[in-house]
N, CA, C and O of each residue as an XYZ file, in Angstrom:
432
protein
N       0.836     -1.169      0.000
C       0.000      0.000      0.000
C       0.889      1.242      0.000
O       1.694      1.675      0.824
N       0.493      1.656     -1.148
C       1.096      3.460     -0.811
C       0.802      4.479      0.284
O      -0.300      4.396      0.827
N       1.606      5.381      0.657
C       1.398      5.712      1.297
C       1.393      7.598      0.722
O       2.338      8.308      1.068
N       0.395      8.108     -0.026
C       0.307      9.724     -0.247
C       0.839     10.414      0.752
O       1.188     10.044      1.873
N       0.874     11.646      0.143
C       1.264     13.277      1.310
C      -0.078     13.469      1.456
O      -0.344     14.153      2.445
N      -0.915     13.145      0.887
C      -2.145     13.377      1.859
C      -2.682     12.638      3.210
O      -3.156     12.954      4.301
N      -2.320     11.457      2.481
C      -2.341     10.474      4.329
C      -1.216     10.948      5.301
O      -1.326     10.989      6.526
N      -0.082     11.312      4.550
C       0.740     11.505      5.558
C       0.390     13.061      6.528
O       0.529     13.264      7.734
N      -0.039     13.862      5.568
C      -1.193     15.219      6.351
C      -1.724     14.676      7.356
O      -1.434     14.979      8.514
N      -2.626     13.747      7.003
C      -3.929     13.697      7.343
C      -3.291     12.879      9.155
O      -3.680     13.272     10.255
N      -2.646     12.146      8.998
C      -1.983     11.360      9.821
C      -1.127     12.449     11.325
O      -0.993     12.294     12.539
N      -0.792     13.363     10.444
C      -0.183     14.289     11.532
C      -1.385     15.163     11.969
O      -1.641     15.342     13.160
N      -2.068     15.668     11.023
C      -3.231     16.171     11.919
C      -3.961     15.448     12.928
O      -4.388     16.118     13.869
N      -4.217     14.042     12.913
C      -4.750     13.343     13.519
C      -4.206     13.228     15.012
O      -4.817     13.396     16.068
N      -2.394     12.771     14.703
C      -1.848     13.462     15.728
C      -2.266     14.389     16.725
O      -2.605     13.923     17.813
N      -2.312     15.939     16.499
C      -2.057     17.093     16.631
C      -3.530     17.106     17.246
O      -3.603     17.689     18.328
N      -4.564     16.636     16.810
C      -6.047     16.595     17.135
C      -5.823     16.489     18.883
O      -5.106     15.589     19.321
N      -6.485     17.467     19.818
C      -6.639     16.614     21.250
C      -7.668     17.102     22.048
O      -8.151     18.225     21.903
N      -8.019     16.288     22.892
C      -9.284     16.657     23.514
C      -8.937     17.656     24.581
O      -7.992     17.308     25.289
N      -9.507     18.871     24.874
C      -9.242     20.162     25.863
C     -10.238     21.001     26.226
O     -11.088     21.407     25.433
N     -10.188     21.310     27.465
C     -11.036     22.297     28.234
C     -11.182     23.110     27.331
O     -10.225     23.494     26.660
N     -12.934     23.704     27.060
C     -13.254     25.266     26.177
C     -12.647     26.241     26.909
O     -12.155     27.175     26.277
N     -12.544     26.237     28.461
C     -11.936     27.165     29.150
C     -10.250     27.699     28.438
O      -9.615     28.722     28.183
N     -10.169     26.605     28.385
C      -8.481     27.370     27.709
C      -8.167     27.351     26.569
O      -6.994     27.191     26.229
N      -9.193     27.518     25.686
C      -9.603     27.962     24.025
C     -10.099     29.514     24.106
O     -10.125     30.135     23.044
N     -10.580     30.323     25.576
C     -11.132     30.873     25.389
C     -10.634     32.573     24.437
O     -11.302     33.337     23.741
N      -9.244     32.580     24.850
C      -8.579     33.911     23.990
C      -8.505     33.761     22.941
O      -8.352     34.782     22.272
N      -8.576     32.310     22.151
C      -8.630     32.092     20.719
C     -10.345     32.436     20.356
O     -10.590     33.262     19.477
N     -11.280     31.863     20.967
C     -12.790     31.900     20.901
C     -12.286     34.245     21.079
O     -11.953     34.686     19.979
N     -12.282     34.672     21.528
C     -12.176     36.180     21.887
C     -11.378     36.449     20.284
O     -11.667     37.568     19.860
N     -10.949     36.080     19.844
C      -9.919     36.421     18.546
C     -10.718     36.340     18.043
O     -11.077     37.485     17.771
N     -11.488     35.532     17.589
C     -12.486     35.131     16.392
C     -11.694     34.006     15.662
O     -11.836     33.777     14.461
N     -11.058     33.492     16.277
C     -10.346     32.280     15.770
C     -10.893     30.824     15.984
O     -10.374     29.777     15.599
N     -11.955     30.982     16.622
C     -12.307     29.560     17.042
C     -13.274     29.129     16.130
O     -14.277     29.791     15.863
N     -12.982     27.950     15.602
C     -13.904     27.438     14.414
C     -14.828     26.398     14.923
O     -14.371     25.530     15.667
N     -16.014     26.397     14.617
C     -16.994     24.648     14.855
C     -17.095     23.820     13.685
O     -17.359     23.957     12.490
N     -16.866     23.152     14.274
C     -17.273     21.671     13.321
C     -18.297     20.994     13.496
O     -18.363     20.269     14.490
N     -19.354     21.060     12.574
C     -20.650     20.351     13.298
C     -20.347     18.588     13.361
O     -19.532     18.063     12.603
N     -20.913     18.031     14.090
C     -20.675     16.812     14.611
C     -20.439     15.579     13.464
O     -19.613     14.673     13.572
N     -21.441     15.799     12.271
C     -21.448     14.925     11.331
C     -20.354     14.671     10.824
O     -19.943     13.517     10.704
N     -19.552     15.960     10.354
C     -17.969     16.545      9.738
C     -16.869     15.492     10.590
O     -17.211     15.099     11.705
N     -15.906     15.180     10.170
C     -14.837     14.365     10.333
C     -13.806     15.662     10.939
O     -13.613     16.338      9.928
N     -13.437     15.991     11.508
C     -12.548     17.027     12.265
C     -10.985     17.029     11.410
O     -10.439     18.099     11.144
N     -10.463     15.897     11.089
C      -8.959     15.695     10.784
C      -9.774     15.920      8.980
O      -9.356     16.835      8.270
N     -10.436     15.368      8.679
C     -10.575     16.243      7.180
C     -11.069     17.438      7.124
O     -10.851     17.957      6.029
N     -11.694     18.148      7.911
C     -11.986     19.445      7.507
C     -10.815     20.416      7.942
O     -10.651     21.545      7.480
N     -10.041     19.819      8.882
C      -8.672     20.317      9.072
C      -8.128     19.927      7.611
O      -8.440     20.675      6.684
N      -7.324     18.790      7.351
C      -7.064     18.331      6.088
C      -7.227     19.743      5.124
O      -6.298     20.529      4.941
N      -8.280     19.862      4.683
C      -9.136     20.655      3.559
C      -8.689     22.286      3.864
O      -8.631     23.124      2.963
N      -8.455     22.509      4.969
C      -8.588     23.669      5.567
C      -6.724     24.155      5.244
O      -6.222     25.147      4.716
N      -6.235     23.115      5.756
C      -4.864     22.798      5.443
C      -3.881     23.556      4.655
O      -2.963     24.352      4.856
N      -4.804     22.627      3.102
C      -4.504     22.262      1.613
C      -5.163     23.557      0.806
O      -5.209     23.704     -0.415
N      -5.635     24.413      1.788
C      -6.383     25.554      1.150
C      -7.485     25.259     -0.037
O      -7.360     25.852     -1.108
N      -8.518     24.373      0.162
C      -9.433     23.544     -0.888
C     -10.526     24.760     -0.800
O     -11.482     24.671     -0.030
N     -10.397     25.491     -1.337
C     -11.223     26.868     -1.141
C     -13.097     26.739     -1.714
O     -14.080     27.460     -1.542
N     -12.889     25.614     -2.331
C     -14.105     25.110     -2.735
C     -14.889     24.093     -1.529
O     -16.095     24.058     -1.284
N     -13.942     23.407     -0.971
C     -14.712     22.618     -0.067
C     -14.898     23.676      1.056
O     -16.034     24.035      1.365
N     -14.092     24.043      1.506
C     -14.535     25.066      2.818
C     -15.326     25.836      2.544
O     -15.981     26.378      3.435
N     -15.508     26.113      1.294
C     -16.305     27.333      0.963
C     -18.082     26.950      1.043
O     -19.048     27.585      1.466
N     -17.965     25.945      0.573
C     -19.421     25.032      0.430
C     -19.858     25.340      2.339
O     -20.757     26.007      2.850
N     -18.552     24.355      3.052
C     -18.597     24.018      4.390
C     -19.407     25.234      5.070
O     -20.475     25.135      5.674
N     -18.674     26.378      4.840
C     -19.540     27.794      5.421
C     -20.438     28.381      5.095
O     -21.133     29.141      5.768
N     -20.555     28.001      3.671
C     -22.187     28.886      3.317
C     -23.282     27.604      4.041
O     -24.383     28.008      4.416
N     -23.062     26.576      4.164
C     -24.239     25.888      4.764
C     -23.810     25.566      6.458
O     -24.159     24.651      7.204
N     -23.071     26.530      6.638
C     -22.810     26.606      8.339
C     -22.617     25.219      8.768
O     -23.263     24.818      9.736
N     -21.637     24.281      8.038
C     -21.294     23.026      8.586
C     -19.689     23.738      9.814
O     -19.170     23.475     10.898
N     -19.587     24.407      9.026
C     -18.587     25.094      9.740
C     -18.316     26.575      9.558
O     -18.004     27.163      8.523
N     -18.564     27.220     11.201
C     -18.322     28.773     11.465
C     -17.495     28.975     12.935
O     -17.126     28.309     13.902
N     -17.479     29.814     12.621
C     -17.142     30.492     13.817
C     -17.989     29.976     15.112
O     -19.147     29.559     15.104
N     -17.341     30.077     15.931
C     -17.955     29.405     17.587
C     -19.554     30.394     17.751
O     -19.260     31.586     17.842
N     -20.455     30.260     17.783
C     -21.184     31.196     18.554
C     -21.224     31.771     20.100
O     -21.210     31.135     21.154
N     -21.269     32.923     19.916
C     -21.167     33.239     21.510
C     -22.629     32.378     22.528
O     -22.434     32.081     23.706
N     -23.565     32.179     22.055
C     -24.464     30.953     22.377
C     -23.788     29.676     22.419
O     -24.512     28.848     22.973
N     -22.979     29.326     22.148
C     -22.438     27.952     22.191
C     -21.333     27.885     23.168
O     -21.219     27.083     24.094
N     -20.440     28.957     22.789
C     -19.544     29.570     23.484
C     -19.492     29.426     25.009
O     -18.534     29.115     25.717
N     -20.921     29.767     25.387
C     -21.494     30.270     26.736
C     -21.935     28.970     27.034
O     -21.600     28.581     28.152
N     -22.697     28.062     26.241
C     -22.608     26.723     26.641
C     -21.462     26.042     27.278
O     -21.525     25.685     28.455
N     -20.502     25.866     26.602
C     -19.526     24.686     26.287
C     -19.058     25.534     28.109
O     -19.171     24.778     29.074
N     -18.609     26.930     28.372
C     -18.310     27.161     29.266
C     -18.965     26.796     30.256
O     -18.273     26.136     31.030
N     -20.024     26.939     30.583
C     -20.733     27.138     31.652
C     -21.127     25.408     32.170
O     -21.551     25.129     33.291
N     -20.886     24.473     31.141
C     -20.544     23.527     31.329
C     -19.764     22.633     31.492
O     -19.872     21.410     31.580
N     -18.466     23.751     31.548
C     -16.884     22.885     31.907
C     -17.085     21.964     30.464
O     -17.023     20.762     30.721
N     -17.237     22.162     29.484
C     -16.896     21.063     28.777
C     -15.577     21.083     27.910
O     -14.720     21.966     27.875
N     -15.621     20.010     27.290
C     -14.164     19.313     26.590
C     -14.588     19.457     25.228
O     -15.804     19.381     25.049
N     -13.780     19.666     24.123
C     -14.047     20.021     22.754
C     -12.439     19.438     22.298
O     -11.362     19.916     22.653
N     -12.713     18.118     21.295
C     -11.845     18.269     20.235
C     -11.401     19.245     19.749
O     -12.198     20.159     19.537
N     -10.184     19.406     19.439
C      -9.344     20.464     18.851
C      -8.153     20.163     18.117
O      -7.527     19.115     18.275
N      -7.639     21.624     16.827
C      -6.848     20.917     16.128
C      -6.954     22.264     15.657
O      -7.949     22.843     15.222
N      -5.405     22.813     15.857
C      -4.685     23.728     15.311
C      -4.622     23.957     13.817
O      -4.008     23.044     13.265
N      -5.075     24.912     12.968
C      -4.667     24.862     11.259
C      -4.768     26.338     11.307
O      -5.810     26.868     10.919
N      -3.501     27.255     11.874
C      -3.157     28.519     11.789
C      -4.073     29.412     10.678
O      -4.373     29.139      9.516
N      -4.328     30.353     11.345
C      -4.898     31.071     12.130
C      -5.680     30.163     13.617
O      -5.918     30.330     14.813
N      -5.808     29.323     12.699
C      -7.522     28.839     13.207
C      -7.612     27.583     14.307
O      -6.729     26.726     14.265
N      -8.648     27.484     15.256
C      -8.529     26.551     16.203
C     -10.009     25.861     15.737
O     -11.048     26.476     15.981
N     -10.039     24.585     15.072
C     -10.724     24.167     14.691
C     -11.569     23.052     16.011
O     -11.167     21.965     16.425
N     -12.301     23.498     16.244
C     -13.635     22.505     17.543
C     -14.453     21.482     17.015
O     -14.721     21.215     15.844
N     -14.748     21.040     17.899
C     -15.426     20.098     17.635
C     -16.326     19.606     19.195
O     -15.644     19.464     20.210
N     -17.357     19.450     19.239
C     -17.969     19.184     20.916
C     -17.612     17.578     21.121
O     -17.906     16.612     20.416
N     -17.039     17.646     22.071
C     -16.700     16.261     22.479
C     -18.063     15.285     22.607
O     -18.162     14.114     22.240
N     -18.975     16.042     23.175
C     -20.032     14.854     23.186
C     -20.713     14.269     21.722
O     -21.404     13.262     21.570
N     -20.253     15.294     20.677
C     -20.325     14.857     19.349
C     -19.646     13.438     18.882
O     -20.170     12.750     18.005
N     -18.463     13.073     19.528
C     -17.980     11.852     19.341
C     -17.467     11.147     20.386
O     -16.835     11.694     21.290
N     -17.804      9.352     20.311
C     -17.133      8.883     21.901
C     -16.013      8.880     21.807
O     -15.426      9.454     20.890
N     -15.520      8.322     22.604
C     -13.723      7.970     23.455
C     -13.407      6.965     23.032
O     -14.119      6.039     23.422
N     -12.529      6.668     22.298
C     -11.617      7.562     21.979
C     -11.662      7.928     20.728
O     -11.871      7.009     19.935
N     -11.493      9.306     20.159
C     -12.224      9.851     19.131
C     -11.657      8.887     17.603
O     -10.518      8.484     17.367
N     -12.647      8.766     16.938
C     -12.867      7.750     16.027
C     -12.533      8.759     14.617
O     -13.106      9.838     14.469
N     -11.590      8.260     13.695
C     -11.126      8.508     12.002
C     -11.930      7.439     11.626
O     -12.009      7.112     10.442
């Protein structure tokens, strides 16, 4: 089996992916840097995509709000509930994901 630079991406993002308090996302969430991933979305490919600059797939991703910006409604959730959110760095951007969106241990 071959092994692409896209698996090999995809493989380090997967890496890099980790589960963390919203509390200490919160100066990135204040930037406007904090991205959601709605639950259906695969986190290490929309990172992937996000990556590779696929300006067509992300682009789709946001006009149908599969992925935006954190809402300050959600925001205020995830806090006020101590919760845990997948996460995964793709500069600028801190890409989320709600942990209760996927079990333990998070599944590719």
């Amino acid at each position: 089996m071959t092994v692409t630079p896209r698996d090999m991406e995809k493989a380090k993002l997967n890496q890099e992916t980790s589960l963390i308090s919203w509390q200490e996302l919160q100066r990135f969430f204040a930037a406007g840097l904090a991205i959601n991933v709605e639950k259906e979305l695969d986190l290490v490919e929309v990172a992937y995509q996000f990556s590779s600059d696929n300006k067509q797939i992300v682009q789709d991703w946001l006009q149908t709000k599969r992925v935006a910006p954190v809402s300050d409604r959600q925001a205020e959730d995830w806090f006020g509930n101590n919760a845990e959110v997948w996460a995964v760095v793709v500069k600028p951007w801190i890409l989320v994901q709600d942990a209760a969106a996927r079990p333990l241990p998070f599944n590719r």
